[in-house]
C-alpha positions, 0 to 999 in steps of 0.5 A, a space after each residue: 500500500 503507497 501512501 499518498 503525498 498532500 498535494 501542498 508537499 507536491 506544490 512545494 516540490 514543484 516551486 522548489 524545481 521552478 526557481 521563480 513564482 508560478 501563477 496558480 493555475 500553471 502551479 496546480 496544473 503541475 501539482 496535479 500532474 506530478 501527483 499522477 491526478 487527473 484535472 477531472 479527478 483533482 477538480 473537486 480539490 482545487 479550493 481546498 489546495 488554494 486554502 491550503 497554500 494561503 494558510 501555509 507559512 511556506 508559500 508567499 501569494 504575489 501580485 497577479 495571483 503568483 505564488 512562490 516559495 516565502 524563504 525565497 524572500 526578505 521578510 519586508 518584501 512579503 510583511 503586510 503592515 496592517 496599519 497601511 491597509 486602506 480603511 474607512 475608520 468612520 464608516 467602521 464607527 457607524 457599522 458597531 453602532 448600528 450593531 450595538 442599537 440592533 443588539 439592543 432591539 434583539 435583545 428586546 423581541 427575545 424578552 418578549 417571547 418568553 
């Protein structure tokens, strides 16, 4: 009995091959190819692969939807600083307090039903 690898260790092995990002569909492509699936076979997996890859510390998402291996780069070149993220703190003000009035008013109907 073989085991069979996880399809992020395949992707892995792929980028370490290439040397240089791969967009997500080529990197795929050849993650499923090496793993001996075919794109019918695989298709149910995709987004689960692209949940994975996201979440694994290993791999680094670039611009137009390129992904490469993180050790390849400066950790400045792939840290996003939170506080740069483009954000409308008023509009953020007003949604907790509309939240807030509405927690108030759910509150009130669940009284009511007991």
């Amino acid at each position: 009995m073989t085991k069979r690898r996880a399809l992020i260790d395949i992707a892995y092995d792929v980028l370490s091959k290439k040397r240089k990002p791969m967009p997500f569909k080529n990197l795929w492509l050849e993650t499923i190819e090496s793993a001996n699936l075919k794109q019918d076979e695989a298709q149910g997996q995709i987004g689960q692969f692209y949940s994975d890859m996201s979440l694994d510390s290993r791999f680094v998402s670039l611009s137009e939807n390129k992904w490469d291996l993180k050790k390849r780069y400066k950790f400045e070149e792939t840290y996003v600083v939170l506080d740069d993220l483009d954000t409308d703190e008023d509009e953020m003000d007003e949604y907790y307090d509309e939240d807030e009035e509405n927690s108030d008013l759910n509150h009130d109907e669940e009284e009511e039903d007991y």
